[in-house]
N, C-alpha and C positions, 0 to 999 in steps of 0.2 A: 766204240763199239764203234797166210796168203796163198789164196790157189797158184797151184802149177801152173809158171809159165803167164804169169799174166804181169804186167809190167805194173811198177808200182812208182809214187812219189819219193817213196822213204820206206826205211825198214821198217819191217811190220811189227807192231803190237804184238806180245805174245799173247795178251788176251783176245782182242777183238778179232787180229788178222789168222791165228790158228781159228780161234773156231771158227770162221766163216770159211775158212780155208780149208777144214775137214769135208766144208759142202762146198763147198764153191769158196852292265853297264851301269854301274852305282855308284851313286857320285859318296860326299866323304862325309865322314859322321863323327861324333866324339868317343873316347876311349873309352874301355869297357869300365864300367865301376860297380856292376853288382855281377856277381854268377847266378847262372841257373845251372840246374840237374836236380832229377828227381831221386831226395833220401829214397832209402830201401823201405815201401810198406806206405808210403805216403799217396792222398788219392790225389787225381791230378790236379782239384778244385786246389791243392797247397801247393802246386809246384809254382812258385813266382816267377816272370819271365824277368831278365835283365833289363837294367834300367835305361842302359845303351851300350850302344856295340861298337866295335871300333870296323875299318872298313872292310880289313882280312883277317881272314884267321891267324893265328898264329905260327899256326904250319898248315903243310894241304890236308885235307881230312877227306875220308869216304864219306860217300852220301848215300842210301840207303832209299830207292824211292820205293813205294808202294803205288799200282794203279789200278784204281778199283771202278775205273770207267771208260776203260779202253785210249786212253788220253793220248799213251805215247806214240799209238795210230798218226798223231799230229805233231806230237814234241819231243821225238825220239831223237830224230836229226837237229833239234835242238840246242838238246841235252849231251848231245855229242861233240855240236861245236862248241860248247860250253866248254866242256872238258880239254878240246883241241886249244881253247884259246889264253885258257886259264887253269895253269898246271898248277900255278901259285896258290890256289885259291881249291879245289878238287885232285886228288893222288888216284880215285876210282869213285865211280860211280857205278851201281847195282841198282838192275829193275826186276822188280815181281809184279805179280796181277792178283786180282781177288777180285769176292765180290762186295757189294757195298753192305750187305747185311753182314758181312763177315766183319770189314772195319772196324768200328768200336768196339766191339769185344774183342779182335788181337789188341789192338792200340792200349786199352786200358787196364787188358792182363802185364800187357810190357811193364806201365805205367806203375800200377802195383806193385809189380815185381821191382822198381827201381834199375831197370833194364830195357830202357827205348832203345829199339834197333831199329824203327823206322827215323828218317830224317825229315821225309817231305813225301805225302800223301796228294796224287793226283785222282780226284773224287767230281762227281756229278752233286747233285742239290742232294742226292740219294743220303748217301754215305757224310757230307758234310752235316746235315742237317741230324741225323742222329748224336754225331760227336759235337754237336753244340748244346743238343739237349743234355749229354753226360758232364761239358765241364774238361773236353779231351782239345783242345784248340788253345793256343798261344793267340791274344789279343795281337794283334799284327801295329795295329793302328801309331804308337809311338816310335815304330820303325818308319814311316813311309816318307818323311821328311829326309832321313840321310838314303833309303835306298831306293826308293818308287814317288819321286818327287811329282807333285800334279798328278797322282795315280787316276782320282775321280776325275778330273778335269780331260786329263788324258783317253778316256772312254768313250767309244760314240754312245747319246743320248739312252741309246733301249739299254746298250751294257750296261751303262754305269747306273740306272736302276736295278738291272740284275744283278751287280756286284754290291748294291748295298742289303742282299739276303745273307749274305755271310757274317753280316754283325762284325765285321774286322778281324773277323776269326779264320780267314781266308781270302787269296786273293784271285780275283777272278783271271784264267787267261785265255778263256776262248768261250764266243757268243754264239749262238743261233736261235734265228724264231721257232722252230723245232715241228711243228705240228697245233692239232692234231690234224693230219692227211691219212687218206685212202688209197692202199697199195690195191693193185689187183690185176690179173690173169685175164687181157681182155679174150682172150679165147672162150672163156668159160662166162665173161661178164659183158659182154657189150657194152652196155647201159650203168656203169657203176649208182649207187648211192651216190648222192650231194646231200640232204637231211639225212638228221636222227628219225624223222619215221621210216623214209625210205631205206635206211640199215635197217631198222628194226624188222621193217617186212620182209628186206631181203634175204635176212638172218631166219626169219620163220619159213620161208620157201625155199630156204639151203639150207639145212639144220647140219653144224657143224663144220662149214665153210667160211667163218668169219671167225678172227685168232686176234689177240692180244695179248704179249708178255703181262709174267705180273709185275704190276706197278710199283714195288718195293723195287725189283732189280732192272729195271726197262725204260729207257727214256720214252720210246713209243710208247709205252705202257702206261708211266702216269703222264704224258702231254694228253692223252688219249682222256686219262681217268680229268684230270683240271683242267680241260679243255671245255667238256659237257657242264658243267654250271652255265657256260656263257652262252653255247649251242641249245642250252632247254630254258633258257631263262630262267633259271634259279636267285632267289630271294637277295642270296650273299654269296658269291662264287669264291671267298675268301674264308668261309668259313664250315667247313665240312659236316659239321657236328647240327647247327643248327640250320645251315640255309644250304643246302643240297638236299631237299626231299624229293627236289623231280629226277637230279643223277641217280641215287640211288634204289629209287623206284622203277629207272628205267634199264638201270643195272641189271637189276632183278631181275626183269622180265627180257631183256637180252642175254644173261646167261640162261637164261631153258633153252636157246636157241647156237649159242657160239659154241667152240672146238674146244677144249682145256688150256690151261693157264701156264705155259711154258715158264722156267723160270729166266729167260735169257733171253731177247730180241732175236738174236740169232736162230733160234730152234725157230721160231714163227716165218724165217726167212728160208729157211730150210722145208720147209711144209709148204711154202709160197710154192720154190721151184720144183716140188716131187708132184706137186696138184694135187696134196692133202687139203689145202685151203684153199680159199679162191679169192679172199679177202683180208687185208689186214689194217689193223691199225700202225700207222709209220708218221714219219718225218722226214722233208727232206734230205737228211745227210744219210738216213738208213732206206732211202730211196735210191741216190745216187752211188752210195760205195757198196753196194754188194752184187750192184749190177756194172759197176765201174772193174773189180775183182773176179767178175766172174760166176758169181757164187747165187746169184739169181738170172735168170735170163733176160737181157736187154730186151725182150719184148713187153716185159712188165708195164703198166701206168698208173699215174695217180692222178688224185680224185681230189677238188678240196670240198669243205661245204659250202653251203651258198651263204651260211652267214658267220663264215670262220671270224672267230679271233683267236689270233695266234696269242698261244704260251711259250713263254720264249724258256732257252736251256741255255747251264752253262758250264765249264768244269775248271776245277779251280786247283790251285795249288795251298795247302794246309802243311801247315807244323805242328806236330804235337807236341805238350809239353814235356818238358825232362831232355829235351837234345842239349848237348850242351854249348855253349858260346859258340866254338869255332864251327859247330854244324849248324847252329842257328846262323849266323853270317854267310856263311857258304849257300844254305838257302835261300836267304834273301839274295843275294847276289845274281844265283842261276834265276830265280821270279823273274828278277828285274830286264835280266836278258830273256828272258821270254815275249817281253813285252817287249821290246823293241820294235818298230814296222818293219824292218829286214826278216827277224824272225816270224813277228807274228802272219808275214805273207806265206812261211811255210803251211802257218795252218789250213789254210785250202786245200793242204791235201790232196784226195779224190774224191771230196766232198763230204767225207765220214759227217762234218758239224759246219755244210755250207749255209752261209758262209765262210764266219770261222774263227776269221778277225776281231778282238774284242776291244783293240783302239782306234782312235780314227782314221781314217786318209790313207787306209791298208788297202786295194784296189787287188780283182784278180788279176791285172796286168802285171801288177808286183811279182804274180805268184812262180813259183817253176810252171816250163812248160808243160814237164808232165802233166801238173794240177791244171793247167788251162786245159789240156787237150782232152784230157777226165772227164772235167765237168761241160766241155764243148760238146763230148760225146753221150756222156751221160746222165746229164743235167737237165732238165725243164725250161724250154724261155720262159714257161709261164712264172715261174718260181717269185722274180726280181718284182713283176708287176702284183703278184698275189701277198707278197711281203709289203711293196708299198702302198694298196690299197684296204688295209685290214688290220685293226683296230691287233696292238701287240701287249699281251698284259704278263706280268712277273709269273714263274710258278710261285707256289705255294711258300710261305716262310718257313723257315724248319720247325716250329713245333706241330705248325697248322697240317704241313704236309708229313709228318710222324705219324700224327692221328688219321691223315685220308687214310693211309696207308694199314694201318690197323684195321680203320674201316672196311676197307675194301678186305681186307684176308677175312673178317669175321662174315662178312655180310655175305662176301661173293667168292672171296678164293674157297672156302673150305667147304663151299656146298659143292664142288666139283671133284 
């Protein structure tokens, strides 16, 4: 998660940069000795993955990615050099977008049908953490010695916590502390919020000028929603069902007051700059890139609270089960080159997910100029010191954050 005429890092994302834009290296491994593909009818919990893989395919094969989190905003040009540098190994590559509520049900219709046509799924916590609760994810883990060597090791400190939510059922390739932050129209707000009271009144004395995606499809949206445990002092911020009685108490009584529940970050960016809202819930990179784009007015500001802790985001790269050998290898191959600090300095981007970088010693001086001159421009100094002074916790595990998620549509989405 591209306007006319506004200069960009990389080509744009067909999901994140249209709609914003409507408004504004593997080392060697042993030979293959088992197959995988999914029989015809079989669910994916029986697809077994190969035992090992040798280092190329055996001819080039298409790759078929799906991106159901606006990912290739960052890893398009990636995915390109990929293809430019290794003909041997990719014939074509194809991108589509969606969204993450959509994911698991194509994935596991394919899967059923004995007809995967996706290769490699570019997903947020969103969309991976559903396909882990189905049983729709290839264990990665016995691959990582021949193509993602020191993968963990290789991560800076807050990543490689954040990359052990994927349970090895994905691999992570780009970080950010995420939120939750306060977007806002200082024309209309002088004085932003910094507490959850101070929203709360400001939400009663503006009724319908504070927006929040919904947290099912919304990075702003659930940092926003797993952010408040930590902001209300709740019992167990890890555990939605029993210890958020103060988030969702306080939920409650902030929707009598907030705007409706967009399904898209974007729509809530879109209302920022018409002056439907005057408030939002955001994140650094959806602070920086839509006013980096164009697509919100660079007079915008954010807000943090005074006793944030950051929940950190991240977007990964997935293989579903049933691809078969030569497109499982070709996947891990392109992962592995995503990860490189050459590549991963692409992810700076224009700060869609600043910082961005999910291995170590990746610096923005690495990065293209554009992405310096982006985030020079429309960046935060404060960002770098609010990041290192403020305590950064995992989102939610994927079952845990399945159920916020349910929570919040029963509790709060569907009363609006």
């Amino acid at each position: 998660m591209s306007p006319n005429g506004t200069p960009q890092t990389s080509p744009a994302s067909p999901t994140r940069r249209r709609v914003l834009g409507t408004l504004a290296a593997a080392t060697a491994a042993a030979p293959v000795f088992a197959a995988c593909g999914a029989p015809g009818g079989d669910s994916p919990s029986k697809t077994a993955a190969p035992s090992a893989l040798a280092t190329a395919p055996s001819k080039p094969v298409t790759l078929n990615i799906l991106d159901v989190a606006g990912n290739l905003a960052l890893t398009q040009p990636i995915i390109d050099a990929f293809k430019a540098q290794h003909p041997e190994i990719v014939s074509k590559v194809t991108t589509s977008t969606g969204t993450a509520p959509e994911l698991a049900p194509k994935v596991q219709a394919q899967q059923q049908a004995g007809n995967v046509q996706i290769q490699l799924v570019l997903s947020g916590t969103d969309g991976l953490s559903a396909g882990i609760q189905k049983g729709l994810w290839y264990d990665l883990k016995q691959y990582y010695t021949g193509f993602l060597p020191g993968l963990m090791a290789n991560y800076q400190p807050a990543a490689a916590s954040m990359a052990a939510l994927a349970q090895d059922q994905a691999v992570e390739l780009v970080w950010y502390p995420s939120g939750p932050l306060l977007e806002y129209d200082p024309a209309k707000v002088p004085s932003p919020p910094t507490t959850t009271d101070a929203l709360l009144d400001w939400a009663k004395a503006n009724p319908g000028k504070f927006q929040y995606a919904q947290p099912r499809n919304s990075g702003p949206g659930r940092t926003f929603l797993m952010g408040l445990p930590y902001l209300l002092g709740d019992s167990d911020p890890g555990d939605p069902v029993n210890g958020w009685s103060k988030t969702w108490a306080y939920l409650t009584e902030l929707n009598k007051h907030a705007a409706n529940y967009p399904t898209k970050t974007s729509a809530t960016m879109t209302n920022l700059a018409q002056g439907t809202v005057h408030v939002l819930a955001s994140t650094t990179g959806w602070y920086i890139n839509p006013r980096a784009l164009g697509t919100v007015p660079k007079s915008m500001k954010v807000a943090k609270f005074d006793n944030l802790t950051w929940v950190s985001d991240a977007q990964f790269g997935i293989i579903p089960k049933g691809v078969s050998n030569d497109q499982l290898i070709a996947a891990l191959r392109l992962i592995a080159f995503m990860l490189t600090p050459e590549q991963q300095a692409v992810t700076y981007d224009q700060g869609y997910f600043y910082p961005g970088p999910a291995v170590k010693g990746v610096s923005l001086s690495q990065a293209p100029a554009s992405s310096r001159q982006a985030i020079a421009s429309y960046g935060d100094p404060q960002f770098d010191g609010w990041i290192a002074g403020s305590p950064i916790k995992n989102s939610l595990p994927a079952t845990a954050q399945v159920t916020a998620f349910d929570l919040w549509d029963k509790k709060i989405g569907a009363t609006k």
